[in-house]
Short mmCIF file of the C-alpha atoms (twelve columns), coordinates in Angstrom:
data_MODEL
# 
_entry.id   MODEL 
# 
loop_
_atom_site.group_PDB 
_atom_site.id 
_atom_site.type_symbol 
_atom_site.label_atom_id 
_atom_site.label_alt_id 
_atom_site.label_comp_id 
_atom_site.label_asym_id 
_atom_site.label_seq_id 
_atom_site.Cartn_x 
_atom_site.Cartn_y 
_atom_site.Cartn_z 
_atom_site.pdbx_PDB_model_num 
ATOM 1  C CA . UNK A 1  105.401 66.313 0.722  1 
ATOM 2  C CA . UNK A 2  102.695 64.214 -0.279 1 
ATOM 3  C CA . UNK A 3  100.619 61.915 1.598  1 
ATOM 4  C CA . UNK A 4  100.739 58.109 0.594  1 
ATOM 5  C CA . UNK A 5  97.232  56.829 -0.572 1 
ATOM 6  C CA . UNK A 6  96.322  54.060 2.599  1 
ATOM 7  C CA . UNK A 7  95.467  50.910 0.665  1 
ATOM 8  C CA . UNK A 8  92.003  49.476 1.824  1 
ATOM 9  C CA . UNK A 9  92.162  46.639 4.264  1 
ATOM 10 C CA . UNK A 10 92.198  42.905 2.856  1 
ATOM 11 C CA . UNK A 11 88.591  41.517 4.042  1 
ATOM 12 C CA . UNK A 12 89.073  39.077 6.553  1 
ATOM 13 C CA . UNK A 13 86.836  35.409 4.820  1 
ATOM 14 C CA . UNK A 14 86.292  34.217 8.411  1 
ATOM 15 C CA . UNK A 15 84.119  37.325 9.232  1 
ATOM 16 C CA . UNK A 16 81.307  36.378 7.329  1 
ATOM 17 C CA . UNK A 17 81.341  32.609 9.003  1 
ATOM 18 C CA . UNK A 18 82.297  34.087 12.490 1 
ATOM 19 C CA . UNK A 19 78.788  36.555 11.852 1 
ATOM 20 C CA . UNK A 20 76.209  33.937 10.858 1 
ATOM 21 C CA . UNK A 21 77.703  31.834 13.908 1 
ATOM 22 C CA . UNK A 22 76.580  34.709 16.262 1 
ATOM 23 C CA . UNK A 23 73.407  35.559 14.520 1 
ATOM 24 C CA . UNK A 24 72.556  31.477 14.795 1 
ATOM 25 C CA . UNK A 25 72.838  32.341 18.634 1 
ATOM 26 C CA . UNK A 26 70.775  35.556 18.348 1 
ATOM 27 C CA . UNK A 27 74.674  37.832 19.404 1 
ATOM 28 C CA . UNK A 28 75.495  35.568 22.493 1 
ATOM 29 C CA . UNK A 29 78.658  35.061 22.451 1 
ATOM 30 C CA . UNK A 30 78.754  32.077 25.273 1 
ATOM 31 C CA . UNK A 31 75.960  29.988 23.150 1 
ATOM 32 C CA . UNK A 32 78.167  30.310 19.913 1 
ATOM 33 C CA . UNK A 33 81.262  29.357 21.607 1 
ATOM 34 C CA . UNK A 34 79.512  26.241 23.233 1 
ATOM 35 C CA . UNK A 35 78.605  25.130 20.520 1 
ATOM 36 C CA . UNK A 36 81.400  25.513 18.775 1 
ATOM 37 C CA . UNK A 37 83.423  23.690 21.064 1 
ATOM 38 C CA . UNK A 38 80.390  20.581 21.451 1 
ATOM 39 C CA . UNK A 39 80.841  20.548 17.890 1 
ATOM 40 C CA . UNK A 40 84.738  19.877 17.475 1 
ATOM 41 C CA . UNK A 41 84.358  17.050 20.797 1 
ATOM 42 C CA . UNK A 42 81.769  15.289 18.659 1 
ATOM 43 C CA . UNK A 43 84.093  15.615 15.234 1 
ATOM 44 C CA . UNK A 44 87.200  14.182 17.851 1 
ATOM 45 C CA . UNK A 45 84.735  11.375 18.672 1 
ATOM 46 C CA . UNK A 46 83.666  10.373 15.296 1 
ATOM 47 C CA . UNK A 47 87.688  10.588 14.273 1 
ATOM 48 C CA . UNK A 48 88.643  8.613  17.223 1 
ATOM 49 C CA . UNK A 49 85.869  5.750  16.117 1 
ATOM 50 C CA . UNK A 50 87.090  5.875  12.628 1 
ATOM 51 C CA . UNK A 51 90.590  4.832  13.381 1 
ATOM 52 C CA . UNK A 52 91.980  1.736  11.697 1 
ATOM 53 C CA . UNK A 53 91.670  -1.490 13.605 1 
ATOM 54 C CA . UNK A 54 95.513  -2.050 12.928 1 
ATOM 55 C CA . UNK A 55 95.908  1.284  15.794 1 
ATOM 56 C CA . UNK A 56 92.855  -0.231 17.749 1 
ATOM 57 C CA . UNK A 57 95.582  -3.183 17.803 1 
ATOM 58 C CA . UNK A 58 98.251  -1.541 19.148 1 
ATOM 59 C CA . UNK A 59 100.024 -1.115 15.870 1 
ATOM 60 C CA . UNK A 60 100.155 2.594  15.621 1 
ATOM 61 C CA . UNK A 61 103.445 4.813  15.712 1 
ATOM 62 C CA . UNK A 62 104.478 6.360  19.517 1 
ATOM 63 C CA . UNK A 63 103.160 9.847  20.113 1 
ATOM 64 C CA . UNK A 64 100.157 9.063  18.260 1 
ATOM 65 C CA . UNK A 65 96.932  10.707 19.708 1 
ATOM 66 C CA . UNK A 66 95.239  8.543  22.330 1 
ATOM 67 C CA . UNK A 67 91.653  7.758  21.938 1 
ATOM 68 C CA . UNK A 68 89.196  10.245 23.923 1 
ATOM 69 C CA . UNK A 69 86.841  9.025  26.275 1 
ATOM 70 C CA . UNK A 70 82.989  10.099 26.686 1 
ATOM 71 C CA . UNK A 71 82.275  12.679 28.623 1 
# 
């Protein structure tokens, strides 16, 4: 019996991105992730200030997100 060729492994496209993250924060981990997660509160912030004035109005459909406040 013959053994099967193994296929090479499909390259992940985030592993680039997720490297240059960590090697913006010299390998630590903590620092990356920090600012990772500042980053997506201030991207929330600027969404939640972009909203139409119609939702600022109370015009919006139910379950809609609710704006977040300032931490």
């Amino acid at each position: 019996m013959q053994a099967q060729p193994q296929s090479a492994p499909v390259p992940n496209p985030m592993e680039g991105k997720i490297d240059a993250v960590l090697a913006e924060f010299g390998g630590d981990a903590r620092a990356a992730i920090g600012a990772l997660l500042y980053n997506r509160e201030e991207l929330l912030r600027d969404a939640d200030r972009a909203i139409s004035l119609g939702f600022l109005r109370g015009k919006f459909s139910e379950g809609a997100r609710p704006v977040r406040e300032s931490e």
